[in-house]
C-alpha positions in Angstrom: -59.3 -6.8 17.3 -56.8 -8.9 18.9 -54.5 -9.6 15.8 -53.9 -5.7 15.2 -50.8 -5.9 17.5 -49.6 -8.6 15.3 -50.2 -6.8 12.0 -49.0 -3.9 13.6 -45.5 -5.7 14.9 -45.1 -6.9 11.0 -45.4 -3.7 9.5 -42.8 -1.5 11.8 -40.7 -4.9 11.0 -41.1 -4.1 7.4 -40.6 -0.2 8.0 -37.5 -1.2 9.8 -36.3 -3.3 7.1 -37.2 -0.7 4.0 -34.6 1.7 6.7 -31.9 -0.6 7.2 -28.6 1.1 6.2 -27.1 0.0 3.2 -23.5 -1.8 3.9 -20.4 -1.2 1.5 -18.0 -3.9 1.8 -14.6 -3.1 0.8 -11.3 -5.9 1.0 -8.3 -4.1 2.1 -5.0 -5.0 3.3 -4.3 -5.4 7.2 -2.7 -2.5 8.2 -5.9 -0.5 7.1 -8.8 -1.2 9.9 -6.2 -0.7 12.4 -6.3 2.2 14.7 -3.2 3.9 13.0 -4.3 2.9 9.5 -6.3 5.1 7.0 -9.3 2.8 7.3 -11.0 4.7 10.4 -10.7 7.6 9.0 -12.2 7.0 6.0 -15.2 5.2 7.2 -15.6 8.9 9.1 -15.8 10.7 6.2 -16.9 8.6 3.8 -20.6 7.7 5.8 -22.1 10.5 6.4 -21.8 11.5 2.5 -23.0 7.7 2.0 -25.4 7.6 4.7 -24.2 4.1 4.4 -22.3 1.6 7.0 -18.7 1.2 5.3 -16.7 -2.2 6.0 -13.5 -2.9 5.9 -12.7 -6.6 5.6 -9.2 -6.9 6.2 -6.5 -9.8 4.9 -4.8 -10.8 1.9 -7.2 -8.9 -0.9 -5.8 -10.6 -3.4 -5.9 -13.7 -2.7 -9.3 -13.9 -1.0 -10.6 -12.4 -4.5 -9.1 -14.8 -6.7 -10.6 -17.7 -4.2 -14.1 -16.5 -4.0 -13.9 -15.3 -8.1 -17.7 -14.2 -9.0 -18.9 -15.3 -5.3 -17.0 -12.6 -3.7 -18.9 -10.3 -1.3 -16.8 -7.4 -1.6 -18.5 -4.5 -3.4 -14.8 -2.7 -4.0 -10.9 -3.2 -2.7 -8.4 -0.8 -1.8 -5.0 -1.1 -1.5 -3.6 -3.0 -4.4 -0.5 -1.9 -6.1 0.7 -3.2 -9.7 3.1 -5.9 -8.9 -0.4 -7.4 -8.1 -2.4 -5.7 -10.9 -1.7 -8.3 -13.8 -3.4 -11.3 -11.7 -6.3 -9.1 -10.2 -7.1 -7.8 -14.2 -7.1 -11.1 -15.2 -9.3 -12.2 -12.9 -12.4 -10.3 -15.2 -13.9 -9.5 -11.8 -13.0 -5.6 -11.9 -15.5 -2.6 -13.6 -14.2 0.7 -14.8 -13.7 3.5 -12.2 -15.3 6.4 -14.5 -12.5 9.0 -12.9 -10.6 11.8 -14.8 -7.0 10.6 -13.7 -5.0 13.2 -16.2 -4.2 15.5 -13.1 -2.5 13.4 -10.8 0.3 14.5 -8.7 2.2 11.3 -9.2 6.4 10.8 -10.7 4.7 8.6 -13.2 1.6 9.0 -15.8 -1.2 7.2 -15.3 -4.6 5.8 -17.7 -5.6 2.7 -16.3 -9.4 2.7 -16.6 -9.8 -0.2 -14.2 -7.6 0.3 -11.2 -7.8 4.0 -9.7 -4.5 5.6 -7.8 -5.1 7.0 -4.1 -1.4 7.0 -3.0 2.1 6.7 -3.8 5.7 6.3 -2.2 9.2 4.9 -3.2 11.2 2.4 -1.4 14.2 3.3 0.8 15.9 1.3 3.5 15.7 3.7 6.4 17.9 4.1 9.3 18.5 5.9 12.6 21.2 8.8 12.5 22.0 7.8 16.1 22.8 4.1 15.6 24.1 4.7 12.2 25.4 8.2 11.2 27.4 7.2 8.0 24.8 5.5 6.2 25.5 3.6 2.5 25.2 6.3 0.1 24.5 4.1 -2.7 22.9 1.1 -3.6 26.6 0.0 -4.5 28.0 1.4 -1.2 25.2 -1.2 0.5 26.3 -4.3 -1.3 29.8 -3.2 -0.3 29.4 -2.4 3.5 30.4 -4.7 6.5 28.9 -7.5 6.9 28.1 -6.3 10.3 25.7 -3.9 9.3 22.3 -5.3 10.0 19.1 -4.8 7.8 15.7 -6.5 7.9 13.6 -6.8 5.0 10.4 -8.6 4.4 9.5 -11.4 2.5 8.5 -10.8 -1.0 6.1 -14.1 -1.1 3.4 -12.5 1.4 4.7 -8.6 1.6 3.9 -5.9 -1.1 7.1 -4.2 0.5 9.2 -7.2 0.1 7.9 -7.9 -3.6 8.7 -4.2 -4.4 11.9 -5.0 -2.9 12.6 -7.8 -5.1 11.6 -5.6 -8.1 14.1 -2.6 -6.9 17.0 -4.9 -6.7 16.1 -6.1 -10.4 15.5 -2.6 -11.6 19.3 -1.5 -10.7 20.8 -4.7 -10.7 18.9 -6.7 -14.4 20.8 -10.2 -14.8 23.4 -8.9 -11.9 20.3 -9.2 -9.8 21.2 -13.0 -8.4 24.9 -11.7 -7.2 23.5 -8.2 -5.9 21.2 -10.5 -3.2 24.6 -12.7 -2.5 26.2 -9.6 -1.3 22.9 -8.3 1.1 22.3 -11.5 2.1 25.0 -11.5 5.2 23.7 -8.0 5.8 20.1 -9.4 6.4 19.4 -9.8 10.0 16.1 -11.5 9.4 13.4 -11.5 6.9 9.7 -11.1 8.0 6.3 -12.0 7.1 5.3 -8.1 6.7 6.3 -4.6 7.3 4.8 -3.7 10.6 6.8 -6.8 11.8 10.5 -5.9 10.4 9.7 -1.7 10.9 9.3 -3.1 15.2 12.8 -4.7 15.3 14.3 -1.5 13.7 12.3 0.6 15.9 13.4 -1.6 19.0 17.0 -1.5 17.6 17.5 -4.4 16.9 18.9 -3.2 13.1 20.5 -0.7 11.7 18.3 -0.4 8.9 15.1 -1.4 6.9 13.2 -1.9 4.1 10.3 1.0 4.0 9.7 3.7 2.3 11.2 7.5 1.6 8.0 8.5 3.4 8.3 6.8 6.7 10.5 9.5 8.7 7.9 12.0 8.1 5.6 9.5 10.6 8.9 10.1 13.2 9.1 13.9 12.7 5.3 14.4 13.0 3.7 11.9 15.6 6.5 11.9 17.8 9.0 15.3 17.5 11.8 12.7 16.3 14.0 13.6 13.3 16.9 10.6 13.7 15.2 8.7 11.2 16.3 8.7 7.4 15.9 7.6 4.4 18.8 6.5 2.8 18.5 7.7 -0.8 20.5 6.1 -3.7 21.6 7.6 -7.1 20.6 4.3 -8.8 17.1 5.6 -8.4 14.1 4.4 -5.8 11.2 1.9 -6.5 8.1 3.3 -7.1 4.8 2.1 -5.6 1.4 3.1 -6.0 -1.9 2.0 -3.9 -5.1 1.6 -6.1 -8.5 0.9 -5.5 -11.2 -0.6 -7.6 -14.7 -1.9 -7.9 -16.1 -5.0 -8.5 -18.3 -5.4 -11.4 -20.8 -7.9 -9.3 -21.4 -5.6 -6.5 -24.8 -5.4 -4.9 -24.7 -2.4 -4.2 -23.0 -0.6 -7.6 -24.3 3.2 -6.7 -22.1 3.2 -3.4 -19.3 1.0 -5.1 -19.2 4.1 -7.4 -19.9 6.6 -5.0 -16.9 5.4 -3.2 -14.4 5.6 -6.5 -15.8 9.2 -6.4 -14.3 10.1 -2.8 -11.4 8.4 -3.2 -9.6 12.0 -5.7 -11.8 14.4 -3.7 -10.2 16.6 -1.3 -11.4 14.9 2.1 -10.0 11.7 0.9 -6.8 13.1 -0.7 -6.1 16.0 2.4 -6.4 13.3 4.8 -3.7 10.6 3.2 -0.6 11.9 4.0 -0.8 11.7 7.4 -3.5 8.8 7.3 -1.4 6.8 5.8 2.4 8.5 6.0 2.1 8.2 2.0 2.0 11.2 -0.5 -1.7 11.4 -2.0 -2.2 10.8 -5.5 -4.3 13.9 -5.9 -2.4 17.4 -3.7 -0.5 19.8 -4.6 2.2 19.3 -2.8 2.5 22.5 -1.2 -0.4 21.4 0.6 1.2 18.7 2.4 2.1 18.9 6.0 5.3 20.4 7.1 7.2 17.5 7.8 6.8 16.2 4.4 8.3 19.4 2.7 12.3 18.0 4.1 11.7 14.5 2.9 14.2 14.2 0.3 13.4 12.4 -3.2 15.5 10.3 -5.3 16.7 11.8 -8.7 15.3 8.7 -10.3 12.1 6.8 -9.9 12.1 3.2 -11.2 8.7 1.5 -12.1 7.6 -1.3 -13.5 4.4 -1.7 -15.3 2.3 -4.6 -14.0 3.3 -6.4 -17.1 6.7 -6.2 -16.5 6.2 -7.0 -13.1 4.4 -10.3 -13.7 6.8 -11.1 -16.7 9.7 -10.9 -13.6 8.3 -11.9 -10.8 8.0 -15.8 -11.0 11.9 -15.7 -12.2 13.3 -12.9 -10.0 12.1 -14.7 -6.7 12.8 -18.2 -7.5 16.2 -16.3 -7.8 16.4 -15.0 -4.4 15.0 -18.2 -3.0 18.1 -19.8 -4.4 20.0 -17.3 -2.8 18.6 -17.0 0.4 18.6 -20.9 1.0 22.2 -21.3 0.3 
């Protein structure tokens, strides 16, 4: 009788086992399993409808995927856009979404079958009415103003915002694009690695203004009561980005990898992005989103690239502002 423990022990280990929640493992970008990114948030909604144990695994998605190729433990990613698109498709590693995109509440149609929207924005250089009342009302006026004026930006090799940047400038500017970045480059107090880095020295006033996005003040007028913030917003037209999500075709776990491309256009998901991640949802009716949104103003033009055009320009249009930047 004395081996019944044992036998015992082994079966609640099994029972145990056959239990075990199931894990989702999603890549995303940095800035999502912080505190103050969407990540947290949707990890709280998203398990009990799972009644799995989502994680985030946070870094350069990109490039991590391209590295690992069919080895990859992720199960999905979130938080591409499509200046990264062309490379990721490429890649073969990605399976179709199975979502009805044609009611999207986005300034641009959308049918990719692969790569599935959850937010959107346009870029803006913002400032602070206190430090800087008259802003550049143009891109134009920008490229013209003192050379005192102080912006930061970020760097376009290892920021989404600075590559969207880089696109923006080549969108208003085409072959002009080498001389447009001659004129902003005395401007430029300092070019950083990423976002959260240049939006600190703006916040800490140590610029004038910087690269964001036409969304960022509504963060300033919600979280904290504080409307000096702006976008400046330029006739030439803003530069349009959009966050996607996707899932890998190799998962292990393909019923949750679905399951999650389902919540990302429900209502949880979509109600929850705005503020979650200071962005306007793919998915709302925008009279649904929070007060402080409904003053943001929008430019009267959206420019966009489609990841073919992007990769087609990218190589070229940042080899021209590294010759720029390094004289």
């Amino acid at each position: 009788m004395r081996p019944l423990p044992i036998v015992a022990g082994f079966l609640l280990a099994g029972t145990a086992m056959a239990q075990e929640t199931p894990v989702l493992t999603v890549y995303a970008p940095d800035y999502f399993g912080s505190e103050w990114g969407p990540g947290p948030q949707i990890e709280a909604l998203f398990e009990p409808r799972c009644g799995c144990d989502l994680r985030f695994v946070t870094g350069d998605v990109l490039s991590r995927l391209l590295l690992e190729g069919a080895a990859t433990e992720a199960d999905a990613i979130i938080g591409l856009n499509t200046d990264q698109t062309a490379r990721a498709r490429a890649s073969g590693l990605f399976a179709p979404h199975g979502q009805d995109t044609s009611d999207l509440t986005m300034p641009v149609a959308w049918a990719d079958e692969v790569f599935l929207p959850f937010n959107w924005g346009e870029t803006a250089f913002v400032y602070n009415t206190g430090r800087l009342p008259d802003p550049p009302a143009s891109f134009a006026a920008l490229l013209a103003a003192p050379d005192d004026l102080k912006i930061v930006i970020q760097d376009p090799r290892s920021s989404a915002s600075g590559l969207a940047l880089l696109l923006w400038v080549k969108a208003v500017y085409g072959e002009g694009a080498a001389e447009a970045w001659a004129r902003l480059k005395p401007k430029i107090l300092t070019v950083t690695p990423g976002w959260a880095e240049s939006y600190g020295l703006f916040t800490e006033g140590e610029a004038d203004m910087v690269m964001s996005y036409t969304t960022s003040p509504a963060y300033h007028l919600i979280a904290e009561g504080d409307a000096t913030k702006k976008a400046a917003i330029f006739p030439e037209g803003h530069y349009f980005m959009v966050e996607l999500a996707a899932q890998l075709a190799g998962t292990d776990q393909p019923a949750l990898a679905q399951d999650f491309m389902d919540f990302i256009l429900s209502e949880p998901f979509q109600s929850m992005i705005a503020t979650g991640n200071w962005s306007y949802p793919a998915r709302l009716d925008p009279a649904r989103l929070p007060a402080g949104f409904a003053g943001l103003p929008r430019p009267p033009k959206t420019l966009f690239f489609s990841e073919t055009e992007a990769e087609a320009l990218r190589a070229a249009a940042l080899a021209e502002w590294l010759e720029v930047m390094s004289r």
